[in-house]
N, C-alpha and C positions, 0 to 999 in steps of 0.2 A: 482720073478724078483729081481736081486739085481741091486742096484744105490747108488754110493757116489758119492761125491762133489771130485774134484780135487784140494789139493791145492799147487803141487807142482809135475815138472815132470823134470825127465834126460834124452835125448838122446843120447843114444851110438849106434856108427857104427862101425861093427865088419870087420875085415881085411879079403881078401881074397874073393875068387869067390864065389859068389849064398848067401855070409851069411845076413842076416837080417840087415835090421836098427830098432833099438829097444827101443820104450820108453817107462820108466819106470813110475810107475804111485803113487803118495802118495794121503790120503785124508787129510780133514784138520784137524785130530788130530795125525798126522803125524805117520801115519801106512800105512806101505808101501802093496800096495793092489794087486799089478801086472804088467805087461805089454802087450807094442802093438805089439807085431814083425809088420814090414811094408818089405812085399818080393817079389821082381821080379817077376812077371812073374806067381804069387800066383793064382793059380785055384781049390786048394783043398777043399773039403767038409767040412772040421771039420772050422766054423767060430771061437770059443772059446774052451776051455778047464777051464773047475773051477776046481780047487785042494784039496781036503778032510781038508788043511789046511784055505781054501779060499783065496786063489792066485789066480787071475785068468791070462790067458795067450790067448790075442787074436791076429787073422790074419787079415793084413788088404794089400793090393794092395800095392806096391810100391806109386802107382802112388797119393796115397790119403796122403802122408807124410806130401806136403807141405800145404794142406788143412787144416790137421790135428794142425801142430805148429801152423799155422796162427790160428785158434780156441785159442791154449792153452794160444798164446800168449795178442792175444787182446778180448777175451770177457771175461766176469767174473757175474755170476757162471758157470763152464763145472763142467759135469757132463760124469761117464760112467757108462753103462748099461751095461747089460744080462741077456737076458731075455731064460731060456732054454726050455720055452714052445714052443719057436715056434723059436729056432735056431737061435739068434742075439743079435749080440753087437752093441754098436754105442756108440763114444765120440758125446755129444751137451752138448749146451748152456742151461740155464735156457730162463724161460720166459720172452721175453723183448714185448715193447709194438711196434707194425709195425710204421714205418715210422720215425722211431729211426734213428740219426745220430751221425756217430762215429764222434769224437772231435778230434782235435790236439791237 
């Protein structure tokens, strides 16, 4: 399984019909590690792709975007995974303790 720590991402949205919205993903010693594409209407089989270089390149629903920045934005540590034993990716949080209230 691979897993770093996230500590810095860019969002681009690409022009044009059916293209991705894509974030990019750095850890925190600032190597840049991969991205998410997040696509329409997305039902294909393949969840990730790891690159010989170790890039990786994951798919995730459109519909999970806005889930997804709200994660990036307000917890701290995220983390992404891939696990290719058993076919999955996931952006999460580290461990926090239950009944944890966000602060203003």
């Amino acid at each position: 399984m691979i897993t770093f720590s996230i500590a810095t991402y860019e969002v681009m949205a690409f022009a044009g019909k059916s293209q991705p919205v894509r974030v990019y993903l750095t850890d925190d010693s600032n190597r840049y590690r991969g991205y998410i594409d997040f696509i329409e209407d997305y039902s294909g089989t393949q969840n990730f792709i790891v690159y010989p270089n170790g890039i990786i390149n994951a798919f995730m629903p459109l519909d999970k975007l806005h889930p997804m920045l709200d994660l990036l934005r307000n917890e701290k540590p995220v983390y992404f995974s891939v696990n290719e034993q058993y076919n999955w990716a996931a952006l999460k949080t580290g461990s926090e303790p239950t009944g944890e209230e966000e602060t203003s």
